[in-house]
N, C-alpha and C positions, 0 to 999 in steps of 0.2 A: 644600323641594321634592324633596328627593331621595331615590329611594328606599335603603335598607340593606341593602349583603350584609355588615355588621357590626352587631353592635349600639352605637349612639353614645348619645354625649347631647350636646346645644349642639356634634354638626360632630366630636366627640373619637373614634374610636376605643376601646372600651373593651376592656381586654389579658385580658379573662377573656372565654375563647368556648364558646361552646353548638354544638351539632352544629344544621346546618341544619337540619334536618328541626326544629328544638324539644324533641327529643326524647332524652334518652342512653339510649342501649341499657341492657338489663334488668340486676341485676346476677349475676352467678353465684354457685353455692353455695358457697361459701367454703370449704376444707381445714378439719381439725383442727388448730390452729397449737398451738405451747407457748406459755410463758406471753411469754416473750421476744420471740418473735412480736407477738405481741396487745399488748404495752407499746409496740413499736416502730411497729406500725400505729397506736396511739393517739396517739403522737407526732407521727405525722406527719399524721392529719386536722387535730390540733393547727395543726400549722403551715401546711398550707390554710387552715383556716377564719381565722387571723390573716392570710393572704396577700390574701385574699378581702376582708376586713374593710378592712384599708390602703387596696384600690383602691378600696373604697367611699366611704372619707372620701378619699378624693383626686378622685373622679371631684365628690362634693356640692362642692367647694371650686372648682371650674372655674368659669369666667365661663359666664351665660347669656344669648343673645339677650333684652335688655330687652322689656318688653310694653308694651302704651299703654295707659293708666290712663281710666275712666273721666272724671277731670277734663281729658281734652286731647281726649276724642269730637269735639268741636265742632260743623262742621255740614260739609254733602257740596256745598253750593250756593257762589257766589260773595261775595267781601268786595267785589267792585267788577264793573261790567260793562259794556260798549263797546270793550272791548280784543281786539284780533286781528290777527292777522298773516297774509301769505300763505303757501299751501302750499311748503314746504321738508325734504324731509329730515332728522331728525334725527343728528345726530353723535356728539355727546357729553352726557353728566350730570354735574353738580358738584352737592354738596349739600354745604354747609361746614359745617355743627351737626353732622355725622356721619362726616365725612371722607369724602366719596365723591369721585370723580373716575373716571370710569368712559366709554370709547368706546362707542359702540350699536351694540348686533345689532340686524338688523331680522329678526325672526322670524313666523312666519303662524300654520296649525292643523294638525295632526296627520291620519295620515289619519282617525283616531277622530274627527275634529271638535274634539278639544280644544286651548288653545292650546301653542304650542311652548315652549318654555324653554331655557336656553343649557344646554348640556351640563356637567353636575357634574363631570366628569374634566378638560374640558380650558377652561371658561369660567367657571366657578365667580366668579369673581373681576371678571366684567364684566355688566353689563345690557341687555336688548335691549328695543327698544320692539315692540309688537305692529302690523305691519303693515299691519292692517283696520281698523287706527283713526286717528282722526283725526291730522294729525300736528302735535306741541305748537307752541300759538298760535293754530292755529286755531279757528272755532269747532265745538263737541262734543266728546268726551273721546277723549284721548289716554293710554294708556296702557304704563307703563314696567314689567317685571316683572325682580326677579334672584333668585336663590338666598341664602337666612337663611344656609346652612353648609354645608361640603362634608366629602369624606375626609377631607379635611388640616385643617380647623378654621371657622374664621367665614370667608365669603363677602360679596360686595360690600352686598348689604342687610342683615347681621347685624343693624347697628343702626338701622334703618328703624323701630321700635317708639320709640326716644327721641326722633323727632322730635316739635316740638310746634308751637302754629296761631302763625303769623309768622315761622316758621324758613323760609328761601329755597330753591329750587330751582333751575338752571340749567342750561337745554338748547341747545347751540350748536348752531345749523342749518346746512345747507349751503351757504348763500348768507352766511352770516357772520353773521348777525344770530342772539343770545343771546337767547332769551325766557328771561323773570323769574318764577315762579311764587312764589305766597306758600302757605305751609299753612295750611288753614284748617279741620283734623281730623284723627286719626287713630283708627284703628278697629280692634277683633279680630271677625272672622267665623269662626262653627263650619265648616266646609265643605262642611258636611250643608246649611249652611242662607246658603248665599254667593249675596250680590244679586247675581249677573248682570248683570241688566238697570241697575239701578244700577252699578253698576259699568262696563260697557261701553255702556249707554244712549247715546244722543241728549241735547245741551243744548243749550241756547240761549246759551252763554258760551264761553270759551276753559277747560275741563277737562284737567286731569291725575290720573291715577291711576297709586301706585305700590305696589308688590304683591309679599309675601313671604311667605313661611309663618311660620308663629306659634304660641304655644299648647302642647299636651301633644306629646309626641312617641309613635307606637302602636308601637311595637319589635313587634306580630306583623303588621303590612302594611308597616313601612317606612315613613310619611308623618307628617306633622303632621297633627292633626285639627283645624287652625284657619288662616285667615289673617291678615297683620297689612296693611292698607289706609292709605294718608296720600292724603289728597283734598286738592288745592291749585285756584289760580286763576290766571290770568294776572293778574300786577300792573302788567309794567312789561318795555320790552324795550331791548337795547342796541345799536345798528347796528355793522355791522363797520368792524374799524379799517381 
């Protein structure tokens, strides 16, 4: 989700920099060197272009935010349905397949209209539920969004892609009661071409949707050109202790 005043890959920092602008200045006319010269400047592109070459293979060697495979799409609708809960606040998110444990922002929309997101400097590392949506158990979709990776490396949804359908979610309300979600899909969207309305729609069941960026990374806007989506259901909720 975030955008880049470096160029990263998977959240890393990468230690070789380009002038903002994309561009390096022209080069100039080079003096007449001796030859001692010209061996020593050859020497030393030499050992750029090897300098260059190492970050390369080192930057290809870094972990990637996993993706979700065609065989775990599943489906966007419910594995069961009559389940629901009263309106409560949400609090927090566990997802144990992924290690999450994460408190909730409650976040709304921008003044552009579009939805907010937790700040990559200083939230990176937590989730917020969107505001205008339902809130988890109840019925219609409720929706959780974090950050794939930040400055400093992977962020709370990094691995949101390896989830698969029957892996749990767990949203502790403000009244103490745990709702149960089950996944029952995970999906990649271009962003050119992101359901919306599916997505943020209306249902007739207890919806969750949880929401990260995904896909190729565009180093000249800064964004992911994809998202990665996990659609689950209410399964089953736990009353407070």
């Amino acid at each position: 989700m975030p955008d880049a005043a470096w160029r990263r890959i998977a959240g890393f920092r990468v230690v070789v920099s380009w002038p903002q602008a994309g561009h390096a200045p022209p080069p100039s006319v080079p003096p007449v060197r001796s030859l001692r010269d010209r061996v020593a400047g050859i020497a030393g592109a030499l050992l750029i272009a090897a300098g260059t070459a190492a970050v390369g293979v080192a930057l290809g060697a870094q972990v990637h935010a996993p993706q979700p495979s065609q065989s775990v799409a599943g489906v966007i609708g419910p594995e069961a349905r009559g389940l629901a809960l009263s309106r409560s606040l949400p609090v927090s998110v566990r997802i144990p397949a992924i290690g999450v444990d994460s408190r909730l922002l409650h976040l709304g929309r921008n003044a552009d209209g579009t939805v907010q997101v937790p700040s990559v400097k200083t939230s990176s590392g937590e989730a917020a539920w969107y505001k205008y949506s339902a809130t988890p158990g109840q019925i219609g979709s409720s929706v959780i969004e974090g950050h794939v990776d930040s400055y400093q490396g992977p962020a709370v949804f990094f691995r949101l892609g390896a989830l698969r359908p029957g892996d749990t979610v767990d949203v502790t309300l403000a009244d103490g009661v745990t709702a149960i979600f089950r996944v029952t899909g995970v999906r990649e969207y271009a962003k050119s071409r992101f359901p919306a309305k599916v997505i943020y729609g209306t249902t007739d069941f207890a919806a969750l949707r949880l929401i990260t960026c995904g896909g190729a990374f565009d180093y000249a806007t800064g964004h992911y050109l994809s998202s990665t989506v996990v659609f689950a259901s209410l399964a089953a909720s736990r009353p407070a202790s």
